[in-house]
SEVOVO-128965 format. One record per residue (C-alpha): residue number from 1; x, y, z. Coordinates in pm, whole numbers, plus 32768, in hexadecimal, padded with zeros to 4 digits. Each point is the difference from the previous one (the first is absolute). Layout:
REM SEVOVO-128965
{zase: NUM, c1: X, c2: Y, c3: Z}
...
REM end
This chain:
REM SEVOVO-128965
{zase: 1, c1: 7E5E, c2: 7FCF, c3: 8483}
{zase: 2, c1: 8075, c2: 810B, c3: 8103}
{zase: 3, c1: 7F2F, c2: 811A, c3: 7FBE}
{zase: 4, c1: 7FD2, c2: 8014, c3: 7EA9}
{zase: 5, c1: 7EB7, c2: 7EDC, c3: 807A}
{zase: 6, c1: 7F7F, c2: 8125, c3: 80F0}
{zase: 7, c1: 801C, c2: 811B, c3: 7ED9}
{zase: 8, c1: 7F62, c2: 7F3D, c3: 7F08}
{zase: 9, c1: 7ECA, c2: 7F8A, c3: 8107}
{zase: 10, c1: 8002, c2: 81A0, c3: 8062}
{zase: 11, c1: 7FFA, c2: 806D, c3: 7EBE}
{zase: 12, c1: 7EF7, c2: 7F33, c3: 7F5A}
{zase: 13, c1: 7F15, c2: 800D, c3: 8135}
{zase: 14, c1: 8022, c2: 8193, c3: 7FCB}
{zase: 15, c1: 7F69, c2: 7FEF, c3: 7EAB}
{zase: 16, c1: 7E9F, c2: 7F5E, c3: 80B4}
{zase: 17, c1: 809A, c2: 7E80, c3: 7FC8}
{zase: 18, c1: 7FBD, c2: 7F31, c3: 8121}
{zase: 19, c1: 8142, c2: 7F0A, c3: 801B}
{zase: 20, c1: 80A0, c2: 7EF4, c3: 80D4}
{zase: 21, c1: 8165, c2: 7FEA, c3: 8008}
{zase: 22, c1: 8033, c2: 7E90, c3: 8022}
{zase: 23, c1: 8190, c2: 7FA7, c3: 80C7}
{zase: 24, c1: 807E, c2: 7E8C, c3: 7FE8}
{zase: 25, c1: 8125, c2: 7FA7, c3: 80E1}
{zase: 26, c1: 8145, c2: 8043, c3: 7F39}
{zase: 27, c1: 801C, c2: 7E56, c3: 7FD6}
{zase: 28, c1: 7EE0, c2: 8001, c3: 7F53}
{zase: 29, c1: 80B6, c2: 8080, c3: 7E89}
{zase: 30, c1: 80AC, c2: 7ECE, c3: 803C}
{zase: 31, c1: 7EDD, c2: 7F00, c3: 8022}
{zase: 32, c1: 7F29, c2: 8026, c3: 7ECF}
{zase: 33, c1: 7EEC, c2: 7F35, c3: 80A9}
{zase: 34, c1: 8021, c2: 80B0, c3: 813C}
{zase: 35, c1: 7FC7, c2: 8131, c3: 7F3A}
{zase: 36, c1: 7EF6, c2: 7F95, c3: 7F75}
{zase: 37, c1: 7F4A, c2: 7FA0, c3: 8134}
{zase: 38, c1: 800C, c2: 812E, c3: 8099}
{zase: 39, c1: 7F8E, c2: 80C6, c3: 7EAE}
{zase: 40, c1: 7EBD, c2: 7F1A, c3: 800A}
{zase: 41, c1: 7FC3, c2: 804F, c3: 8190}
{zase: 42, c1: 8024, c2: 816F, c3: 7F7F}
{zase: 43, c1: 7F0B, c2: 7FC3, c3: 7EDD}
{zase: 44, c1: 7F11, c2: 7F50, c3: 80D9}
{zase: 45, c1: 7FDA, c2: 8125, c3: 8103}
{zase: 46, c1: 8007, c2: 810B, c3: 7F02}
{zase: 47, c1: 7F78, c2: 7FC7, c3: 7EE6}
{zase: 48, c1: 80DB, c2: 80B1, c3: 7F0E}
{zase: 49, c1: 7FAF, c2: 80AD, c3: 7EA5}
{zase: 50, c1: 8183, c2: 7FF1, c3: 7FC7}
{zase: 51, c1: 8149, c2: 7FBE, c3: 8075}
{zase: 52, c1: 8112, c2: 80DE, c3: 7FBC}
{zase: 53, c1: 815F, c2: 7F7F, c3: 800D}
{zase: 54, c1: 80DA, c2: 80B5, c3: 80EB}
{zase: 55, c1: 8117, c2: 7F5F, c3: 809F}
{zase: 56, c1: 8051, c2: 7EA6, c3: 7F2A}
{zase: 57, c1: 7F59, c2: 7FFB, c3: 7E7E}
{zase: 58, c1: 80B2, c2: 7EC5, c3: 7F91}
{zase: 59, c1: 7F67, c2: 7F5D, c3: 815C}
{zase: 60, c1: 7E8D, c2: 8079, c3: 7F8F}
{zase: 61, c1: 802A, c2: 7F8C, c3: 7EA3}
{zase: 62, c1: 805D, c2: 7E94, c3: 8040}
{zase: 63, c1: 7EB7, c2: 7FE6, c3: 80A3}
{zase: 64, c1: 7F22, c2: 80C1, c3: 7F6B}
{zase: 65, c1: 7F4C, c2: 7EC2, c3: 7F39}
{zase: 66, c1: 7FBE, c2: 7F83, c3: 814D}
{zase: 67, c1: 7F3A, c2: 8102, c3: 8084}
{zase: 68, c1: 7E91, c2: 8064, c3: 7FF3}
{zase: 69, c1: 7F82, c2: 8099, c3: 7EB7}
{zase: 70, c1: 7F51, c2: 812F, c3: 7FF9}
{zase: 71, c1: 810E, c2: 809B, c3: 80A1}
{zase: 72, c1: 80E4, c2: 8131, c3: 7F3E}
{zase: 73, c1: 8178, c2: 7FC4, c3: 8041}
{zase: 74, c1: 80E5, c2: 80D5, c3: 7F06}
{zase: 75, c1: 811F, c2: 7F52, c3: 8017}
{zase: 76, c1: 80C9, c2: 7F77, c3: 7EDD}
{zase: 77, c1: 8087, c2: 7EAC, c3: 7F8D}
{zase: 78, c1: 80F6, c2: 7F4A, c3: 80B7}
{zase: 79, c1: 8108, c2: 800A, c3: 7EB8}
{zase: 80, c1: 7FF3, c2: 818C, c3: 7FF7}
{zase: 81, c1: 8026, c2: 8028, c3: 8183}
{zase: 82, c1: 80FE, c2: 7F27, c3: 7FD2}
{zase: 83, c1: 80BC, c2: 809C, c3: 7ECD}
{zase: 84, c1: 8005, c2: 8136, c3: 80CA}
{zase: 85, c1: 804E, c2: 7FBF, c3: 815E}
{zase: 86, c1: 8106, c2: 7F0F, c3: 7F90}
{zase: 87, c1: 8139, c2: 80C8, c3: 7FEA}
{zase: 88, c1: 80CB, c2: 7F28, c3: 7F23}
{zase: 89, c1: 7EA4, c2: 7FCB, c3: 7F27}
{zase: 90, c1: 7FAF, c2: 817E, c3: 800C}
{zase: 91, c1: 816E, c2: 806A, c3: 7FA4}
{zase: 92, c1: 8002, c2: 7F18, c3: 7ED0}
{zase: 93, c1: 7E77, c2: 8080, c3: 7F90}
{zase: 94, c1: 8099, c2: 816F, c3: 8018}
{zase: 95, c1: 8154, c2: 7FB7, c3: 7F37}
{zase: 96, c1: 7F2D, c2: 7F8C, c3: 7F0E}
{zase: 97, c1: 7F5D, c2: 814C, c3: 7FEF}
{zase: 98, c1: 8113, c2: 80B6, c3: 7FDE}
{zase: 99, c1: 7FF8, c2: 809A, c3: 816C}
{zase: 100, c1: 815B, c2: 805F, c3: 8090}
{zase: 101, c1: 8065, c2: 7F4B, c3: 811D}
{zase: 102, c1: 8132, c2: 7FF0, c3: 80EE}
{zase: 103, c1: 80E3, c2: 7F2E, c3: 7F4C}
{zase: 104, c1: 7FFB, c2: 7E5A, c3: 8061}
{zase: 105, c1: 8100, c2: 7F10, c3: 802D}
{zase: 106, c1: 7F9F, c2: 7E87, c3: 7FFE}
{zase: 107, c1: 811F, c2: 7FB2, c3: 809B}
{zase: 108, c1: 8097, c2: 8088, c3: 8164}
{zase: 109, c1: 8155, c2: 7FC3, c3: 7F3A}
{zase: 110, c1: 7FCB, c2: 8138, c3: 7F1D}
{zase: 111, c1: 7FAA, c2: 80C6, c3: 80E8}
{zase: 112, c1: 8188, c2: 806B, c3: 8083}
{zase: 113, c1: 8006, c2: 811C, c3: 811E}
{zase: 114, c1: 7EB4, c2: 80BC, c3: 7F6B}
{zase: 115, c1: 7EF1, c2: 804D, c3: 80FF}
{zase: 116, c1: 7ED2, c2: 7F12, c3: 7FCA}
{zase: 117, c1: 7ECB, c2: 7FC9, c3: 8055}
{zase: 118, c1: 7F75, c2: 7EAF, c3: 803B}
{zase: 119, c1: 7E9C, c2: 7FB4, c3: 7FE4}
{zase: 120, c1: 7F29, c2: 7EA4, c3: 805F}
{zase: 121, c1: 7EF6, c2: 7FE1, c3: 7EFE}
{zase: 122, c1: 7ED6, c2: 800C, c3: 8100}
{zase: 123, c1: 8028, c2: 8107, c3: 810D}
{zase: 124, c1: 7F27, c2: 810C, c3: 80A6}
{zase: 125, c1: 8014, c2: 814A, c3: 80B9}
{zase: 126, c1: 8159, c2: 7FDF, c3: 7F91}
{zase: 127, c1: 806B, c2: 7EC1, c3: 80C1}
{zase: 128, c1: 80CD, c2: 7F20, c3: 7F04}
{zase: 129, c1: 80B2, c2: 8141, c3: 7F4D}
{zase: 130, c1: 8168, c2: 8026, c3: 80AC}
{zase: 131, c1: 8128, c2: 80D1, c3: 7FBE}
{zase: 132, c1: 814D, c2: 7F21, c3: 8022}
{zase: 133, c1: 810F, c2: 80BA, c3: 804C}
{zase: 134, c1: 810E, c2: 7EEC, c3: 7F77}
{zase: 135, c1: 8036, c2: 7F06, c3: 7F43}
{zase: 136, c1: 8000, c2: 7EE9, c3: 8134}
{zase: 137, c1: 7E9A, c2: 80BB, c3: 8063}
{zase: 138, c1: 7F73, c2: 7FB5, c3: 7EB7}
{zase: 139, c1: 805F, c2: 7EA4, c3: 7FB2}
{zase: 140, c1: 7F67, c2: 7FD0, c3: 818C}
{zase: 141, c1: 7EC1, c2: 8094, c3: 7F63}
{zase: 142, c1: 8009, c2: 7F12, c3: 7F04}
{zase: 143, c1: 804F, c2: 7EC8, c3: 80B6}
{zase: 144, c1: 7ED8, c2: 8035, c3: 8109}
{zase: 145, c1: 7F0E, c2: 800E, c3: 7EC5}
{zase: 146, c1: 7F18, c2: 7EF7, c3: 7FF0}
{zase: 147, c1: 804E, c2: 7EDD, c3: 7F0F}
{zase: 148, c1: 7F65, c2: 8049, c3: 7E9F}
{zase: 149, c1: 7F9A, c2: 8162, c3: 8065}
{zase: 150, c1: 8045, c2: 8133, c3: 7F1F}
{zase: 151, c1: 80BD, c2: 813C, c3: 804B}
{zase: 152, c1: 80A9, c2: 8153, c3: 7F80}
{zase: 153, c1: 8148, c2: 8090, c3: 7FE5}
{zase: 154, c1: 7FED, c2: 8156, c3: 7FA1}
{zase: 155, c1: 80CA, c2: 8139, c3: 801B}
{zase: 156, c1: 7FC7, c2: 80FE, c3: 80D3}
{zase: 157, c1: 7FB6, c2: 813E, c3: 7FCF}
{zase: 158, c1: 8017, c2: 813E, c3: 8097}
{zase: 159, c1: 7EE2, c2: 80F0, c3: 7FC8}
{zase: 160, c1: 7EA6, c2: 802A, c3: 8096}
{zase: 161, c1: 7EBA, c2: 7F1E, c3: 8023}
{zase: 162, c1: 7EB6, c2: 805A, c3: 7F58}
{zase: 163, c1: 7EC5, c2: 7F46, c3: 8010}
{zase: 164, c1: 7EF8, c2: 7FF0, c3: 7F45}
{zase: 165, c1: 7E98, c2: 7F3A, c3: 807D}
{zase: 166, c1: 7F2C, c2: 7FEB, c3: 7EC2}
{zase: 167, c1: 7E91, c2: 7F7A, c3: 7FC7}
{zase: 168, c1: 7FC5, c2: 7F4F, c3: 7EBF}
{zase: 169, c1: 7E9C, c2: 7FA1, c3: 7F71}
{zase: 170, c1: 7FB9, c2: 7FA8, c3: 7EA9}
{zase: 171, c1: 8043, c2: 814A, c3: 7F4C}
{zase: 172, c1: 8002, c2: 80D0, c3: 8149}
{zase: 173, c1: 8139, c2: 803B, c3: 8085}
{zase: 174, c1: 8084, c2: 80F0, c3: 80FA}
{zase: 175, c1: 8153, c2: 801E, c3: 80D6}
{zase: 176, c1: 809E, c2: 80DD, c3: 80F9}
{zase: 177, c1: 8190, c2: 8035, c3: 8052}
{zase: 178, c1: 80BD, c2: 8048, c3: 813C}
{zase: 179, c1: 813F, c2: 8017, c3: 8090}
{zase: 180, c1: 8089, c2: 7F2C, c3: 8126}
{zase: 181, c1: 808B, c2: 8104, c3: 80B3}
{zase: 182, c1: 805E, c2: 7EEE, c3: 8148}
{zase: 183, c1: 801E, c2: 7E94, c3: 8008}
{zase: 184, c1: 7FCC, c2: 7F24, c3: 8151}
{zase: 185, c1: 80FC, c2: 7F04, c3: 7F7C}
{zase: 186, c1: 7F91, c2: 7F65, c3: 7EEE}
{zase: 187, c1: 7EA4, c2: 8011, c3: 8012}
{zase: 188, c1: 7F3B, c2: 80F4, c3: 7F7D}
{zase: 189, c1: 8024, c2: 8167, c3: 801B}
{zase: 190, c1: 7F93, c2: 80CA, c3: 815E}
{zase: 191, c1: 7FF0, c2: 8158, c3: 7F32}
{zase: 192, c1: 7FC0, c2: 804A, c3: 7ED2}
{zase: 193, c1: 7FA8, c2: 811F, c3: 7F1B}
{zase: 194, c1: 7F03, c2: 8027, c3: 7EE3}
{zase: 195, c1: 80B4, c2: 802C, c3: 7EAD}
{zase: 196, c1: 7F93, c2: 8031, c3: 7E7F}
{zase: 197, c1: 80AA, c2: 7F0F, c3: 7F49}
{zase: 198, c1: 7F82, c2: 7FB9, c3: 7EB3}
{zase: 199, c1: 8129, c2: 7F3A, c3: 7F8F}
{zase: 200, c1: 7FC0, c2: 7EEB, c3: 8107}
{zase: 201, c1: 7E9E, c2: 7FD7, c3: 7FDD}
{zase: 202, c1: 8016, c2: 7FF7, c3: 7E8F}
{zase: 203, c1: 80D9, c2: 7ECC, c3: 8061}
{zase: 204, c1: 7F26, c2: 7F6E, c3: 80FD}
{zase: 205, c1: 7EEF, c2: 801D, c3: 7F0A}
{zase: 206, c1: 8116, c2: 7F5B, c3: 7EEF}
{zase: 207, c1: 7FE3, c2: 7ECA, c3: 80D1}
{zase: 208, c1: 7EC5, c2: 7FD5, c3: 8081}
{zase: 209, c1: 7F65, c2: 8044, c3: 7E9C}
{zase: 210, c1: 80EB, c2: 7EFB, c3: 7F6F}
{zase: 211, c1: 7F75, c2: 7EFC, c3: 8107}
{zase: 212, c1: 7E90, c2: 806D, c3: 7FD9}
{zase: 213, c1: 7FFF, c2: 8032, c3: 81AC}
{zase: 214, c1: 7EA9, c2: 806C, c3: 807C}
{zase: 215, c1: 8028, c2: 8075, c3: 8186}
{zase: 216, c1: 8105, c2: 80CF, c3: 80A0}
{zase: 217, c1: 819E, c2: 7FBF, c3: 801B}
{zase: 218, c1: 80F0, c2: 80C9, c3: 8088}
{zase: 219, c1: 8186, c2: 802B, c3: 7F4B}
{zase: 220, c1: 8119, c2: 8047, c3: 8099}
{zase: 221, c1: 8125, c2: 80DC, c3: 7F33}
{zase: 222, c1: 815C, c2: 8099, c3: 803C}
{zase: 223, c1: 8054, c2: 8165, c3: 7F4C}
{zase: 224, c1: 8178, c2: 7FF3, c3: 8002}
{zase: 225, c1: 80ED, c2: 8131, c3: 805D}
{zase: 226, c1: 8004, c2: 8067, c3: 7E6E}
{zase: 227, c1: 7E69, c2: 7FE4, c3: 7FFA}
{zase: 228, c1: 800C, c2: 7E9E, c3: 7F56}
{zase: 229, c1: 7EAF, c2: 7F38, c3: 8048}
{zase: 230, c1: 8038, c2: 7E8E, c3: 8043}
{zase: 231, c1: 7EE7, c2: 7F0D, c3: 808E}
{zase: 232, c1: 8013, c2: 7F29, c3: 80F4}
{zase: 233, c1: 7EDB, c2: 7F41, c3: 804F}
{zase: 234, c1: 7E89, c2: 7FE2, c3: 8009}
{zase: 235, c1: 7ED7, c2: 7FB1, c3: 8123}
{zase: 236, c1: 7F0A, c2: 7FAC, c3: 7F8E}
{zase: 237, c1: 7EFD, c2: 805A, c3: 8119}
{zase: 238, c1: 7FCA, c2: 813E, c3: 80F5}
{zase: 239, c1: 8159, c2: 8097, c3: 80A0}
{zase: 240, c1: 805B, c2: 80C7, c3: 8100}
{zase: 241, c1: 7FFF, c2: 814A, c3: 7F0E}
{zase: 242, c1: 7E7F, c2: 7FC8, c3: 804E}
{zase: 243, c1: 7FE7, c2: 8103, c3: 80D4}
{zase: 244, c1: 80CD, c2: 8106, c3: 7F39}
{zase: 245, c1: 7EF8, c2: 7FBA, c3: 7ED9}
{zase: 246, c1: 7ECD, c2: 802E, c3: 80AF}
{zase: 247, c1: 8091, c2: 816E, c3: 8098}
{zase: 248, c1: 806A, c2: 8028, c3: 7E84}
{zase: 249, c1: 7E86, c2: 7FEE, c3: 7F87}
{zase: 250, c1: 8058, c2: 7EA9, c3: 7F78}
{zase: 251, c1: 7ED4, c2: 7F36, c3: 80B0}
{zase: 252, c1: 8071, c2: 7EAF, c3: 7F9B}
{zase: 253, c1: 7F4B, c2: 7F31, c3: 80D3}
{zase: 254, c1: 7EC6, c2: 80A7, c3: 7FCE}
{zase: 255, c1: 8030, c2: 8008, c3: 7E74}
{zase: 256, c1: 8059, c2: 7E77, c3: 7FE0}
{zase: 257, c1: 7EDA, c2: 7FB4, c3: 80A4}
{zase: 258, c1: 7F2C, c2: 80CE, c3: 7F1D}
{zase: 259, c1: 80AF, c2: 7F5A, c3: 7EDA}
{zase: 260, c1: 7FCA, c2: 7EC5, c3: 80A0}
{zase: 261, c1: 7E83, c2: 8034, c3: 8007}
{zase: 262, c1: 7FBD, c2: 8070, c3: 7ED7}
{zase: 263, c1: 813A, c2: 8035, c3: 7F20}
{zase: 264, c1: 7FE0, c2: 815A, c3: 7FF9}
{zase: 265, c1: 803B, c2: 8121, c3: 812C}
{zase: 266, c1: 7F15, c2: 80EE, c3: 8037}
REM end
């Protein structure tokens, strides 16, 4: 996963942890028995206590049955992954909620000359959310979808992106805010700035709570021009605000594993 792999690997070996960061060539989230060859080569040489889920959760958690036991691996089910990363599912789990949202349109024929943003259900780092311009660009966006696939048609608004990466366990729960001060594209933000925002972790915690989540997510939010809060979406594993945390005091690798071990953090 870029570098958030090497900060987690850093950051966990500095607390006396000894760890192997284990890579799998980018085809492999795409062969779920390739994957799971090479995460029983890695188990064979190394002999893990437990596997922590970095780059692909929902990957991990279709084959977790078919590993070795005795091993720890604090992931979650495949349906809440699921209901999360999913933008169409995680947009309807919010509105039920009551969370404010950009507004939808379930059709590309109400959507006249306002400035949109179009979303595929599944996307990461940003690749699958696009801006269209027009009219023609959306309906192009639309007609390149695959068959039967979901999507989102939302406004767009002008404001500023906040973050918020928060670790839920049982009844411990803890969350830190920043603001994306620049964007490479789409993907996720190249600076960024520590903030205190109660108002979008109480949120965060809104949702999670609601879902009973145990591990860590990250929630993406735009505070328009006026200071309005809407959500946008949910991912629900380790982002690239990793970094930002960890400088914050915010040790969230080091604290899931503790509450992996033993439910509690010391």
């Amino acid at each position: 996963m870029g570098s958030i792999g090497p900060v987690i690997h850093s950051g966990l070996e500095s607390h006396g942890l000894h760890v192997e960061r284990m890579e799998f060539p980018q085809n492999v989230f795409r062969d779920e028995f390739g994957y799971w060859r090479h995460l029983l080569k890695a188990i064979s040489e190394h002999s893990p206590e437990m596997i922590l889920p970095v780059g692909n959760p929902l990957a991990l958690s279709r084959i977790r049955d078919r590993l070795p036991s005795g091993i720890t691996i604090p992931i979650e089910t495949e349906e809440k992954l699921r209901t999360l990363d999913g933008k169409v599912s995680c947009s309807r789990f919010a509105s039920d909620l009551g969370i404010l949202q950009p507004r939808m349109y379930p059709s590309p024929d109400e959507v006249g000359e306002r400035q949109v943003v179009f979303k595929r259900d599944i996307s990461f780092g940003g690749h699958g959310v696009h801006l269209p311009w027009t009219k023609r660009s959306l309906l192009n966006l639309i007609a390149h979808q695959p068959e039967g696939e979901p999507y989102l048609i939302e406004d767009y608004i002008e404001g500023c992106d906040y973050s918020v990466d928060a670790l839920r366990w049982d009844g411990f729960f803890r969350a830190g805010s920043y603001r994306c001060l620049q964007n490479q594209g789409n993907g996720p933000s190249t600076s960024r700035e520590s903030v205190n925002f109660p108002e979008l972790e109480a949120i965060s915690r809104k949702i999670l709570d609601h879902l009973d989540y145990h591990g860590v997510c990250g929630m993406d939010f735009r505070v328009a021009e006026d200071g309005q809060i809407y959500f946008l979406e949910c991912n629900p594993r380790f982002t690239g605000g990793i970094e930002t945390q960890i400088a914050s005091g915010f040790d969230i690798p080091y604290l899931y594993w503790q509450l992996a071990k033993d439910g509690q953090r010391s």
